[in-house]
C-alpha positions in Angstrom: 133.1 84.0 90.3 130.7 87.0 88.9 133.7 88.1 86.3 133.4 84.6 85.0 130.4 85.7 83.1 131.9 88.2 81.2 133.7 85.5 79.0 130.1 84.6 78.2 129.4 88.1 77.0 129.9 87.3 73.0 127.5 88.8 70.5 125.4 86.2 69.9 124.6 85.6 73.7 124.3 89.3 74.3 122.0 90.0 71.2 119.7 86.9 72.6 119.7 88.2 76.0 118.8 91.8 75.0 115.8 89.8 72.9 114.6 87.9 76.3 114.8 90.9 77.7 112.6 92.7 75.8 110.8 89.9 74.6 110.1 87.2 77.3 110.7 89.3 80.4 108.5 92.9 79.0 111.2 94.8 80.3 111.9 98.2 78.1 114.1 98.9 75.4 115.6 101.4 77.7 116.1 99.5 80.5 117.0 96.2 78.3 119.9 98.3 76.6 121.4 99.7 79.2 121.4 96.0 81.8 123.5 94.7 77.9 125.8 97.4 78.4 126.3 96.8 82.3 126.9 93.0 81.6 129.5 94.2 78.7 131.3 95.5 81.4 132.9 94.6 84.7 130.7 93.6 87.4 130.2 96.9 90.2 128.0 97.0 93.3 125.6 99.5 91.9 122.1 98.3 91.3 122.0 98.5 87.8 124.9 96.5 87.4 123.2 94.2 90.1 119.6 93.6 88.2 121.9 92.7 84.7 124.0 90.4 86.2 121.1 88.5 87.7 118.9 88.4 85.1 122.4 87.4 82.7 123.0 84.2 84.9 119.3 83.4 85.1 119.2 84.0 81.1 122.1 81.8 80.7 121.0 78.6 82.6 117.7 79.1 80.7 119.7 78.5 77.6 122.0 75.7 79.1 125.1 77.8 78.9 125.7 77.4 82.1 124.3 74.7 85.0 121.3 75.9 87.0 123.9 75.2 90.2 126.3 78.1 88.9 123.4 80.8 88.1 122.3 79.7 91.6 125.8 80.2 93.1 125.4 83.7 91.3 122.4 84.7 92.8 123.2 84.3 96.0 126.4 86.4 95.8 124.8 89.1 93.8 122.2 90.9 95.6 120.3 93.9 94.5 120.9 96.8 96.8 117.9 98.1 98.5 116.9 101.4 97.9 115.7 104.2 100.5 112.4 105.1 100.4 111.4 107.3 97.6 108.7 109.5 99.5 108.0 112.5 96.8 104.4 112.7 95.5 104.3 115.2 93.3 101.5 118.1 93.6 98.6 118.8 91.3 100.3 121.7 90.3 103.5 120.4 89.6 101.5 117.7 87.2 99.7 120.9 85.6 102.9 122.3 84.8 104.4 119.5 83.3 101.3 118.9 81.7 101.6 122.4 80.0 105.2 121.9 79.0 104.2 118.7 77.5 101.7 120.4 75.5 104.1 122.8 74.0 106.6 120.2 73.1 104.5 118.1 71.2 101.1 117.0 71.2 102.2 113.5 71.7 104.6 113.4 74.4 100.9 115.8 76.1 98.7 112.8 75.1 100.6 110.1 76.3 101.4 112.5 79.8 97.4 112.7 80.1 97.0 109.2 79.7 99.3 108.3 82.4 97.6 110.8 84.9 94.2 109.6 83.6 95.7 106.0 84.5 98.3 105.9 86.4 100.2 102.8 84.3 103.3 103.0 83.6 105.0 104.0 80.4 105.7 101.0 78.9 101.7 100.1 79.0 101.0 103.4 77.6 102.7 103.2 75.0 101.5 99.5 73.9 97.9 100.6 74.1 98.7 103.4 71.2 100.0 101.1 68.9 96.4 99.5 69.1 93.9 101.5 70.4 91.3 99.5 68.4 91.0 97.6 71.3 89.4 100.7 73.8 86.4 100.2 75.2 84.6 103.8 76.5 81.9 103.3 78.5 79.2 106.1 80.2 82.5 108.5 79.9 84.6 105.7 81.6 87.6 103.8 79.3 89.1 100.8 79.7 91.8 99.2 77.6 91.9 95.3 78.0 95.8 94.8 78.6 95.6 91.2 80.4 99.5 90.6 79.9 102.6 90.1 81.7 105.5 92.5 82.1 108.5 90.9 84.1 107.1 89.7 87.3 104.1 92.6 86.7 100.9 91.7 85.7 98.3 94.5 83.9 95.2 93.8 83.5 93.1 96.5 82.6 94.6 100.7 81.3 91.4 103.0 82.9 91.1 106.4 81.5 88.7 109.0 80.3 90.0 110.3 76.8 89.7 108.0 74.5 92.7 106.3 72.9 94.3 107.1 68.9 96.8 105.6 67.2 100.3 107.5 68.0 103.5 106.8 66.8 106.3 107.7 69.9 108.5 105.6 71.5 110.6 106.3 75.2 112.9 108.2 73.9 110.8 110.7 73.0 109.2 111.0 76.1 113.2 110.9 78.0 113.9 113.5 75.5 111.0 115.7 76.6 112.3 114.7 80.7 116.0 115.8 79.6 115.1 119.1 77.8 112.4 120.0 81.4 114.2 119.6 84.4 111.3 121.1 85.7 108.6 118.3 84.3 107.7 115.5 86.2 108.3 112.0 85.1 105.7 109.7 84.1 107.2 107.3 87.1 105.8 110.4 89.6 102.8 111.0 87.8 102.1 107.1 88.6 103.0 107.7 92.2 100.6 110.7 92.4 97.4 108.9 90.6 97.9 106.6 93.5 98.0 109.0 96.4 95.2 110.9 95.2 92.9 107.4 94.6 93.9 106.2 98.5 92.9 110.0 99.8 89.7 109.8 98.0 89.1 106.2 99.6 89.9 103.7 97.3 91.2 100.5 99.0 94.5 99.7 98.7 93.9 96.6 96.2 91.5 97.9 94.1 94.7 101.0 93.5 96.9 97.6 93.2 94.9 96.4 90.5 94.1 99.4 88.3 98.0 100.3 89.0 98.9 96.5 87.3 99.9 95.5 90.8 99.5 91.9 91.8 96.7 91.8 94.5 98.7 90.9 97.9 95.4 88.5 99.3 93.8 85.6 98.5 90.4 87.2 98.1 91.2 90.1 95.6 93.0 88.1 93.5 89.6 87.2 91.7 90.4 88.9 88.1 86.4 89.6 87.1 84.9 90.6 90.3 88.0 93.1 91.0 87.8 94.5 87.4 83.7 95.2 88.3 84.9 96.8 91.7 87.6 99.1 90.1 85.5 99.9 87.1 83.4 101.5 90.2 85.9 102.7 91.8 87.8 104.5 89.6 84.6 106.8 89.0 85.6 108.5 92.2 89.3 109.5 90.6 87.6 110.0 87.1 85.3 112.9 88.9 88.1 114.2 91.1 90.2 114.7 87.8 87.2 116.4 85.7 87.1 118.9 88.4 91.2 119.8 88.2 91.6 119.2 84.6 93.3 121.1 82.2 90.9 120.6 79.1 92.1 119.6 75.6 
């Protein structure tokens, strides 16, 4: 039943999916191009292959190229693997490191690595703040970027960070480039799972990490957008002031 979407792999169909992709669902190029390729191809139990599938059926119905019963029908037999636990937290020296072979690389792939420990958002938000940094807002030495958008099933509502945001021209691949040339650097992906460690050790609740992080707030009460932005505007002064005293200056 899962090869039967294959046939519905032409061009067109795939073109249009890689644009929902990108363009309804947030997801990245890089991730966007490489679920295209795994649905141009036979359907394997990895979870790559998986995600594509899924999201190919569910893109499909949307369209009315096939009936909501068979995407269903397709659902239920594909299931995404879980995963085991990734439990590595990078260490503060690890992040220096990197942080020093960013610098040498290129001043942008460094910027865009100190905004993601200054933040801990992901990539993809990073880089949509540099293409407009007009929109920054730098406060008593505090920075907050209004994002308010959707990615996928993630919402982000608000990039924190200390060094103020410029206009820079870089996409993924320069930063994967950067990754493949430093086996030794630390991806931004760990860099996110540090800033949150370090924010729960220095007793920031659990939500408040959710919310800076872009993570939807698990109850009822947090789920409040302006009186959780007020609370994490506070409480990220606690990381902000941890991370002055470790910092590699500019």
């Amino acid at each position: 039943m899962v090869a039967n979407l294959r046939q519905y792999a032409s061009d067109g169909n795939i073109k249009a999916f890689y644009e929902w992709l990108t363009g309804e669902r947030k997801i990245s190029e890089k991730t966007a191009k490489e679920y295209v390729s795994s649905v141009s191809k036979p359907y394997r139990e990895t979870r790559n292959s998986q995600k594509a599938y899924r999201l190919f059926a569910k893109f499909l119905a949307l369209r009315g190229i096939i009936s909501d019963d068979f995407a269903e029908k397709i659902l239920k037999v594909v299931k995404v693997k879980k995963t085991n636990a990734d439990l590595y937290i990078p260490t503060i020296d690890e992040i220096k490191k990197t942080l020093s072979l960013a610098k040498e690389y290129s001043e942008n792939v460094y910027f865009v690595y100190r905004i993601a420990l200054e933040s801990g958002a992901r990539l993809s938000e990073i880089l949509r703040v540099l293409k407009e940094p007009e929109k920054d807002v730098c406060d008593n030495s505090i920075c907050y970027y209004p994002l308010a958008w959707q990615r996928g099933y993630k919402g982000v509502f608000y990039v924190f960070h200390l060094t103020p945001l410029r206009r820079i021209d870089i996409t993924q691949w320069a930063i994967s480039d950067f990754e493949r040339r430093h086996k030794d650097a630390i991806t931004i992906k760990y860099v996110r799972k540090f800033v949150a460690s370090k924010m729960a050790e220095l007793g920031i609740n659990f939500d408040v990490i959710d919310f800076i992080q872009g993570r939807k707030p698990s109850r009822v009460l947090t789920q409040h957008y302006v009186s959780m932005f007020a609370i994490a505007k506070e409480q990220y002064k606690k990381y902000a002031e941890w991370l002055k005293s470790v910092y590699i200056p500019i």
